[in-house]
C-alpha positions in Angstrom: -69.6 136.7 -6.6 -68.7 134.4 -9.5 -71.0 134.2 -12.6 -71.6 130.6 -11.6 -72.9 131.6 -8.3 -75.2 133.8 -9.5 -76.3 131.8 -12.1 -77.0 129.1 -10.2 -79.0 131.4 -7.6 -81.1 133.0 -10.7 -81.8 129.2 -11.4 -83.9 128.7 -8.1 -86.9 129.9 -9.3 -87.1 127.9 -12.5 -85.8 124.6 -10.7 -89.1 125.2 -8.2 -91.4 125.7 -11.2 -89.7 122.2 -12.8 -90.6 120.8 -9.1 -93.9 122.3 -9.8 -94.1 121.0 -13.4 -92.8 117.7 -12.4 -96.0 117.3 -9.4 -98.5 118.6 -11.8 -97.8 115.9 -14.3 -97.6 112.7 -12.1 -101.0 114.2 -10.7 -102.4 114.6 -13.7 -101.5 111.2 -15.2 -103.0 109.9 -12.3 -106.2 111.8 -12.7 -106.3 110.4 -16.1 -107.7 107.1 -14.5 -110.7 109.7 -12.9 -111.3 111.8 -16.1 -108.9 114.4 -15.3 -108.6 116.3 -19.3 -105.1 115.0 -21.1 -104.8 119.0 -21.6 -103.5 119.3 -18.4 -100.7 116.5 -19.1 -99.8 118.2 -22.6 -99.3 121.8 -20.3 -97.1 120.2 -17.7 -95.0 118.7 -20.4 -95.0 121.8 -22.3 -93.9 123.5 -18.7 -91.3 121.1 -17.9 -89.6 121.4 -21.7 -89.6 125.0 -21.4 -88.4 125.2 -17.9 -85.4 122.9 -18.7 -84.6 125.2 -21.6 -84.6 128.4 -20.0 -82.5 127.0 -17.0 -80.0 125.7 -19.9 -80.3 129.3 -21.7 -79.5 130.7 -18.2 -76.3 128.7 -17.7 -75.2 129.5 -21.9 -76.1 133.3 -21.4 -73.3 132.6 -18.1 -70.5 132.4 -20.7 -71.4 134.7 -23.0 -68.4 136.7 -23.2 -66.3 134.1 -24.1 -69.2 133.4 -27.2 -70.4 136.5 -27.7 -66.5 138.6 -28.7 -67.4 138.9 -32.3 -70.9 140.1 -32.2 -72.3 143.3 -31.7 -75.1 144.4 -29.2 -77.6 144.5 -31.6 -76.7 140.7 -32.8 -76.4 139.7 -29.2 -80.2 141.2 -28.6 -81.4 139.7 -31.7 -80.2 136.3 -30.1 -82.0 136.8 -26.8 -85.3 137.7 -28.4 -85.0 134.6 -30.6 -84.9 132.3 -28.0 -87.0 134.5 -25.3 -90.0 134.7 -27.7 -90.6 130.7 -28.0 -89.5 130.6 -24.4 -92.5 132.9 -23.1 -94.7 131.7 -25.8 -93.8 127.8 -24.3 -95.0 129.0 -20.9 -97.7 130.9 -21.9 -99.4 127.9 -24.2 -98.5 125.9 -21.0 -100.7 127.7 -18.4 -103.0 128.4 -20.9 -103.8 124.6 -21.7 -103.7 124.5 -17.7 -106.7 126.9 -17.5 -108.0 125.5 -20.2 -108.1 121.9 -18.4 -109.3 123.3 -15.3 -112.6 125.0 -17.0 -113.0 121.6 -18.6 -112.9 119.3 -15.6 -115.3 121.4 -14.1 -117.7 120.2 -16.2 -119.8 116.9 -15.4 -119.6 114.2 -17.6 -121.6 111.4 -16.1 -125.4 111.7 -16.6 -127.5 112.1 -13.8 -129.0 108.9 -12.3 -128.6 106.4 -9.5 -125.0 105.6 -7.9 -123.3 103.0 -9.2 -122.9 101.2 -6.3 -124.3 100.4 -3.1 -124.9 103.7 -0.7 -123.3 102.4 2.7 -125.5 101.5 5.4 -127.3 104.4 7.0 -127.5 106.4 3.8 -130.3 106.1 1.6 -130.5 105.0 -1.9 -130.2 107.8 -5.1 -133.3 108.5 -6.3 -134.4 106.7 -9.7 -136.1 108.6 -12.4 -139.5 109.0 -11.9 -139.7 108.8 -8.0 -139.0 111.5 -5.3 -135.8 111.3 -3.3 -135.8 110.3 0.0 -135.5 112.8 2.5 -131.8 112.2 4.2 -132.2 112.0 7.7 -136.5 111.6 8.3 -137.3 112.2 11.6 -139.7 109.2 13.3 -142.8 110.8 13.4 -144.9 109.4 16.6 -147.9 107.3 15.3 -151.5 108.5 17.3 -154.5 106.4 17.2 -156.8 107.2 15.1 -160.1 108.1 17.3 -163.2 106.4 15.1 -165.3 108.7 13.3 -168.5 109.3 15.0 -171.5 108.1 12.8 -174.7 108.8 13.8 -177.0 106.5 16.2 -179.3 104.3 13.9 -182.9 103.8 14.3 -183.9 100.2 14.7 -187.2 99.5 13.1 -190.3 98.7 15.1 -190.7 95.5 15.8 
């Protein structure tokens, strides 16, 4: 197998995660418009830049014999820590600011009250402060006459 072969097949996983990177941020610029957090924008970014580094990084390390003649093993580890480190540091601080959105959209930020707009027909109204809600689907309760009270007879005065 040639090293570009390979390299290309060790790339698969980190082209999906670009995919991945790529979805999240178009959804999350969308969600903007609903109050989705711009955390969740900075992490895809964040993902995206690191992936397309460390798929660059993957086809660099590819060639390393013809870079790497001069250097010894120790040098040539030094190298791949320097640029792993702030690789996996990237990623981390990406899905980190992702969990970080996620906790935070959880959260409600409208206050309670009535809907904004109309509840369709069918549906009742949202309650407004101060009164009860109304019960969602109230069952028609059959209406029964009322017998009178009974009183009792009056005397008539002599006449």
């Amino acid at each position: 197998m040639t090293p570009l072969t390979s390299t290309v097949i060790e790339t698969i996983p980190r082209v999906l995660l670009l995919v991945v990177g790529i979805l999240g941020m178009v959804f999350s610029i969308k969600g903007r418009s609903r109050g989705v957090s711009g955390l969740m924008v900075a992490a895809f970014v964040i993902m995206i830049v690191t992936t397309v580094v460390s798929i660059a990084w993957q086809f660099v390390v590819m060639n390393l014999s013809s870079w790497a003649d001069d250097l010894s093993a120790s040098e040539i580890r030094l190298i791949f820590m320097g640029v792993g480190i702030p690789l996996d540091a990237g990623t981390v601080l990406s899905w980190l600011l992702v969990a970080v959105g996620v906790v935070k959209s959880g959260r409600s930020l409208r206050q309670p009250g009535p809907a904004p707009y109309p509840a369709p027909a069918g549906y009742p109204m949202a309650a407004q402060p101060g009164f009860p809600a109304q019960p969602v689907n109230p069952q028609p309760t059959p209406q029964q006459p009322i017998p009178p009270t009974q009183q009792p007879p009056t005397q008539q005065p002599p006449s």
